[in-house]
C-alpha positions in Angstrom: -2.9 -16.5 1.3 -0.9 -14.1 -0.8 2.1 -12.6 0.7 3.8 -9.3 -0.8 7.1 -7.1 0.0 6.6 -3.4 0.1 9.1 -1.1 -0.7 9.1 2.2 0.9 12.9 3.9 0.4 12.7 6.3 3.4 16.1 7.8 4.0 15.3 8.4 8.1 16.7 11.4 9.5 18.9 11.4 6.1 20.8 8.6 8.1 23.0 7.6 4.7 22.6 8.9 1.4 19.6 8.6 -0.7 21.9 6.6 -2.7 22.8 4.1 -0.3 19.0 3.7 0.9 18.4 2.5 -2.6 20.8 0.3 -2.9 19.5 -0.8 0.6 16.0 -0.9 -0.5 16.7 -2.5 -4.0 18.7 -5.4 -2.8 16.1 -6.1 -0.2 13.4 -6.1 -3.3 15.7 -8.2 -5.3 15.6 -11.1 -2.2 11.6 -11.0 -2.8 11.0 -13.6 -5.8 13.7 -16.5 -4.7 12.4 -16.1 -0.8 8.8 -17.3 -2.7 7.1 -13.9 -1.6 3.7 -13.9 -4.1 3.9 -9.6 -5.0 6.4 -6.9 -4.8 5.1 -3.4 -4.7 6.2 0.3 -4.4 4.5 3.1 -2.8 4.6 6.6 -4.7 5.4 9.5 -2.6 7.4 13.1 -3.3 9.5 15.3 -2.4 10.9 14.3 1.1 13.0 11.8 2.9 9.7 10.5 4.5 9.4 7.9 1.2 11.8 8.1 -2.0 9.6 6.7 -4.7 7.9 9.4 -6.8 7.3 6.8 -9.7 6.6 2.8 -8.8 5.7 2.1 -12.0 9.5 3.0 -13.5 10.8 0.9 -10.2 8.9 -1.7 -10.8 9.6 -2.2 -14.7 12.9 -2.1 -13.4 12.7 -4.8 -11.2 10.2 -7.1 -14.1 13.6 -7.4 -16.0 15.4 -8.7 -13.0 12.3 -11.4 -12.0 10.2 -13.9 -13.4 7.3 -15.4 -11.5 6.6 -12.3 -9.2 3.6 -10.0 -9.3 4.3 -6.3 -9.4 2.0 -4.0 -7.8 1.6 0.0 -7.6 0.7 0.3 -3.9 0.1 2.5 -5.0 -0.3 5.6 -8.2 -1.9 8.4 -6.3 -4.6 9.0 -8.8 -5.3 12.8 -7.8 -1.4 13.3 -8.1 -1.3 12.5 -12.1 -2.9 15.6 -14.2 -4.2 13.2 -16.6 -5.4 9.7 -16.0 -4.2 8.3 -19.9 -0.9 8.3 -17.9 -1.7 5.6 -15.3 -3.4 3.7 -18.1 -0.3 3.7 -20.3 2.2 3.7 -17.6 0.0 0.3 -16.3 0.0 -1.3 -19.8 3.5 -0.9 -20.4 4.7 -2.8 -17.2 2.3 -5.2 -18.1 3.9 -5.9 -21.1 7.6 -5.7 -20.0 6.6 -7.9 -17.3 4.6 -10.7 -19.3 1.3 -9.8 -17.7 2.5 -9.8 -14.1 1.5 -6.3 -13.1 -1.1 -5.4 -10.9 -2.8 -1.7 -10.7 -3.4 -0.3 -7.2 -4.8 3.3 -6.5 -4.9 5.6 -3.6 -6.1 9.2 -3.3 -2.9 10.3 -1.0 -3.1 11.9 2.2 -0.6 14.5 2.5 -0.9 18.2 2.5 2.1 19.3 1.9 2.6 16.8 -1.4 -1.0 18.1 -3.0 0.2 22.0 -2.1 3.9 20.8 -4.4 1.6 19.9 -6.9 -0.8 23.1 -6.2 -3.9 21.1 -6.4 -6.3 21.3 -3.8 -6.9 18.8 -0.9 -9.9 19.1 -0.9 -11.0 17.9 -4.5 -8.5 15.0 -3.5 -11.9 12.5 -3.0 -13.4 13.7 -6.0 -10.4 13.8 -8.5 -9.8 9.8 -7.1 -13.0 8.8 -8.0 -13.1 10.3 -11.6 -10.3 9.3 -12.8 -10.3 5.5 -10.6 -12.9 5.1 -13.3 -11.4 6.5 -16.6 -8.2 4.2 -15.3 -10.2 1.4 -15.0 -12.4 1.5 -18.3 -9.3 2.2 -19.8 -7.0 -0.5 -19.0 -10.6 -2.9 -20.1 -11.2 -1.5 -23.5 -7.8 0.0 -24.7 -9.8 3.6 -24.7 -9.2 6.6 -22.7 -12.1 9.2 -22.3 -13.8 11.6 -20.1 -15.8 14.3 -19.6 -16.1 15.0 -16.0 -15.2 18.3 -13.6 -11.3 17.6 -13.4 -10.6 15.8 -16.8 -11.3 16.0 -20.1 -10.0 14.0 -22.2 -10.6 13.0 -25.9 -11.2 9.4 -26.8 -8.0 8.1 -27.4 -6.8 4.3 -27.9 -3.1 3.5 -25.9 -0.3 1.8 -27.3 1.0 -0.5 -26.8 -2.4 -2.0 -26.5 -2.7 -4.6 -23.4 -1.7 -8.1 -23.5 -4.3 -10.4 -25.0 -7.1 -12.1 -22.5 -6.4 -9.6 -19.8 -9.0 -8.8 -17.0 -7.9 -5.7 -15.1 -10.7 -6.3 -12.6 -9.4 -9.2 -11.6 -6.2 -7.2 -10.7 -7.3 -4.1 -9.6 -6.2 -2.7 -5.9 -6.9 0.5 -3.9 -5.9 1.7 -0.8 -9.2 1.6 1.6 -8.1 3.0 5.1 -11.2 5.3 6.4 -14.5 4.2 6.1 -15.0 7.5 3.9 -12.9 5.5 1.4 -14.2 1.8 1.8 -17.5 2.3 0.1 -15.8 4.0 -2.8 -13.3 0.8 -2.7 -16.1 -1.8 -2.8 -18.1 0.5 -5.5 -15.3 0.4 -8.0 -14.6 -3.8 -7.6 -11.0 -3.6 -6.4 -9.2 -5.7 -3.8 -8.9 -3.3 -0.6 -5.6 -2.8 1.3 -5.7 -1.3 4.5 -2.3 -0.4 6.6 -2.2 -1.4 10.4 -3.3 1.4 12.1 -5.3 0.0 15.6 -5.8 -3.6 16.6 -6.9 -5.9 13.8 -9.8 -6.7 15.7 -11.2 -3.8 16.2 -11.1 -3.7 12.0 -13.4 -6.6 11.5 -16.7 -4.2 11.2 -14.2 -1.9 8.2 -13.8 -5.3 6.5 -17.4 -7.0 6.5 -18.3 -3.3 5.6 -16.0 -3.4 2.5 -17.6 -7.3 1.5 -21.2 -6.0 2.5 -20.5 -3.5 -0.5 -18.8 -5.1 -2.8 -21.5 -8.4 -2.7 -23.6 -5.9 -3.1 -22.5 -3.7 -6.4 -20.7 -6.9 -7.7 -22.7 -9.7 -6.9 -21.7 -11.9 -10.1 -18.2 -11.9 -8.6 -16.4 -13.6 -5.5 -15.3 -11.0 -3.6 -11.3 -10.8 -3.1 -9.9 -11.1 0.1 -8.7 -7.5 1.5 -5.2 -6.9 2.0 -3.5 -5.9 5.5 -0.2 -4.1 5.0 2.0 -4.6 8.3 5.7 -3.6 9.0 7.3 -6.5 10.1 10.3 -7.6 12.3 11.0 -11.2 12.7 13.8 -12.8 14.8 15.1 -15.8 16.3 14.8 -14.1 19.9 11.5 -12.5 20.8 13.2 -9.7 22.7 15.5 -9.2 19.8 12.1 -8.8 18.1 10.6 -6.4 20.0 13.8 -4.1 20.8 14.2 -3.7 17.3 10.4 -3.0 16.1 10.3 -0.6 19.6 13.1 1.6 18.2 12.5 1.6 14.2 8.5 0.9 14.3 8.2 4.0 16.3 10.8 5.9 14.6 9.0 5.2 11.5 5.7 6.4 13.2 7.2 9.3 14.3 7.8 10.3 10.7 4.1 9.6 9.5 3.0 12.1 12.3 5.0 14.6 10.6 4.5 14.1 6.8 0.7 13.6 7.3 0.5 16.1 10.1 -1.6 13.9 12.1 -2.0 15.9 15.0 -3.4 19.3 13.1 -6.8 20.3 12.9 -6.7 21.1 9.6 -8.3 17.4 8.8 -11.5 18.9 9.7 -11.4 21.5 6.8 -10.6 18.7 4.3 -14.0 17.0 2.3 -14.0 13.4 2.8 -11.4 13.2 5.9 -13.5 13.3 8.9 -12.1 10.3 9.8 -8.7 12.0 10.3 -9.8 14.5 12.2 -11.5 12.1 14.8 -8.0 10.4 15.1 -6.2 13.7 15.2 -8.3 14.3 18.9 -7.1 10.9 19.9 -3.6 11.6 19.1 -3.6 14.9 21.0 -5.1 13.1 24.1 -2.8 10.5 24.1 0.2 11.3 23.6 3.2 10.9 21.0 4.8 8.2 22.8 1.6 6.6 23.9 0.4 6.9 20.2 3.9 5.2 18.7 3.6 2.3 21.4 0.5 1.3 20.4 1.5 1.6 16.9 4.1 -0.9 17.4 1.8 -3.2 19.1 -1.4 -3.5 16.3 2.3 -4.5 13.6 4.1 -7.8 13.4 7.0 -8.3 15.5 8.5 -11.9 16.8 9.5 -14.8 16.4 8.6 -17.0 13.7 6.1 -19.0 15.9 4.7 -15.7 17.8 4.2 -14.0 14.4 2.0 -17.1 13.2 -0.3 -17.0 16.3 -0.7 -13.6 15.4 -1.9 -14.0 12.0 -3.9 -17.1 13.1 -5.9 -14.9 15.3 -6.1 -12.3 12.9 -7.4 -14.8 10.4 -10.1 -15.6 12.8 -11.0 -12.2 13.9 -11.0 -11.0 9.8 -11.7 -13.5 8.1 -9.7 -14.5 4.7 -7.2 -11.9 4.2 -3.7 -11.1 1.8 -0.7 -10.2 3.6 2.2 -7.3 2.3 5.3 -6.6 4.6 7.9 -3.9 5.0 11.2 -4.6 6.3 12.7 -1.7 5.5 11.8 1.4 7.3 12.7 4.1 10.6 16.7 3.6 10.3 16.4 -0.6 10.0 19.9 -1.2 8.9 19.7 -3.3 6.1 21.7 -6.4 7.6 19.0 -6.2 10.3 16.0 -6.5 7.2 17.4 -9.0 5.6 18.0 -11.2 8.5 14.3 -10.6 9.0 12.9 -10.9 6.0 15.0 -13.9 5.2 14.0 -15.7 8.7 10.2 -14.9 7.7 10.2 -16.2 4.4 11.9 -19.8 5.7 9.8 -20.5 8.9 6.4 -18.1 8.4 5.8 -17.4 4.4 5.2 -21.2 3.4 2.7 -21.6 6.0 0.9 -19.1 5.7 0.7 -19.5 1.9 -0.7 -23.1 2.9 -3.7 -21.4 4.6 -6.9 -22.3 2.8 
């Protein structure tokens, strides 16, 4: 099993400074190659204190000059976000090459309203836009030439530079976020590795994730397929209600702010092409409850001690099948002594087990 960090930079309730959550967040990043974590990644959103990180790629060059051994992933470049999909291309080569080939491209189509209406592009084209340019990106990165001719891009033919490191196979390194099962057959179409955030009990996931191999045997059956990748927040401690008080006060306080930056609870999900899925889950929320909701939320992440957190992913193992692991540790006003501690107790008693794991 691979293992990741994932960096978010959310400033909750504007707590501290933006400044001091990245120097937080940063420091936290830096602990992520000499703990022996396998990626670090960076998610890309704009505008509000929700997420601070309107460009990974620029982070993560940053933190290639400060590492050695550890992959760096977008996790990921919100394709429909970018007006022209030569940027992601370059962008990807050029981390590649700072980093000695240790980059790794994941994609997502984004989810927010109110960051597509900053951009003034329509929601509603967000499926389409993804899946035109997910394959410009792709061909790109494979020959060295950008080109299209679709509805939303047109672009010349057009060779980038610096050109890609020699020997490379993007599709061996190729990510995108797959959360609703309007997105996993789009995932599985394109050959990339699938990463799906915790959002109800892992085992009632296991029909989302044979779906995504189902498809991806199926439009790439020359290829083994990769195992998915389940993003969890994560608090680990020496004392299991230590654990659980913290990830009860920031996990919900974290899911508190994804209610309000996706809007969760409107309707207006069922207006939007390709997010049915959304709306179905918007009618849950409203029936349950906020605090209901955030409880459960809590419970389907990773909180514990170091042996509890291992029968966890044991079990998850058995009800998913193969499967990558990426962390956050930072997140819903965690103070950062509090992250490190975990993150550090995780990475001595959990991370080179799990990284055993056949």
């Amino acid at each position: 099993m691979r293992v990741g960090l994932l960096m978010v930079f959310q400033n909750f309730q504007d707590r501290i400074t933006d400044t001091e959550s990245y120097q937080r967040d940063i420091h936290l990043a830096g602990l992520a190659e000499p703990l022996g974590f396998d990626t670090l990644s960076a998610v890309e959103h704009h505008f509000w204190n929700y997420a601070m990180s309107p460009d990974n790629t620029q982070f993560l060059s940053y933190m290639a000059a400060k590492t050695e051994r550890i992959k760096l992933l977008t996790g990921a470049i919100i394709l429909p976000w970018h007006t022209n999909p030569v940027r992601a291309v370059e962008r990807t080569i050029l981390l590649d090459q700072l980093s000695g080939g240790r980059a790794l491209l994941g994609v997502g189509r984004g989810l927010a309203r109110r960051e597509y209406e900053a951009f003034g592009i329509d929601m509603n084209e967000a499926r389409d836009r993804f899946n035109e340019a997910a394959e410009m990106v792709i061909r790109g990165l494979e020959t060295g030439f950008v080109e299209g001719d679709g509805q939303f891009y047109k672009q010349k033919r057009v060779e980038v530079r610096p050109r890609g490191l020699a020997g490379t196979n993007w599709r061996d390194r190729f990510y995108a976020v797959g959360m609703s099962s309007d997105s996993v057959p789009i995932v599985a179409k394109l050959g990339a590795k699938m990463m799906s955030f915790a959002q109800k009990p892992w085992a009632e996931m296991q029909g989302h994730f044979q779906s995504y191999r189902d498809l991806f045997s199926k439009h790439h059956p020359d290829r083994a397929i990769p195992a998915p990748v389940c993003v969890d927040f994560l608090c680990c401690d020496e004392s299991a209600d230590r654990a659980e008080e913290l990830a009860r006060e920031h996990m919900a306080n974290y899911y508190v702010t994804v209610m309000e930056h996706y809007e969760m609870a409107s309707t207006h999900f069922s207006q939007m092409k390709g997010y049915g899925d959304y709306a179905t889950n918007a009618i849950a929320l409203a029936e349950a409850g906020m605090e209901t909701a955030a409880n459960s939320f809590v419970d389907v992440n990773t909180f514990g001690t170091p042996t509890q957190i291992l029968e966890k992913l044991e079990q998850r193992k058995r009800d998913l099948g193969d499967f990558d692991l990426t962390v956050q540790v930072s997140y819903g006003g965690m103070t950062g002594e509090n992250a490190e501690k975990c993150t550090r107790l995780f990475a001595k008693e959990v991370l080179p087990e799990v990284q055993a794991w056949k």
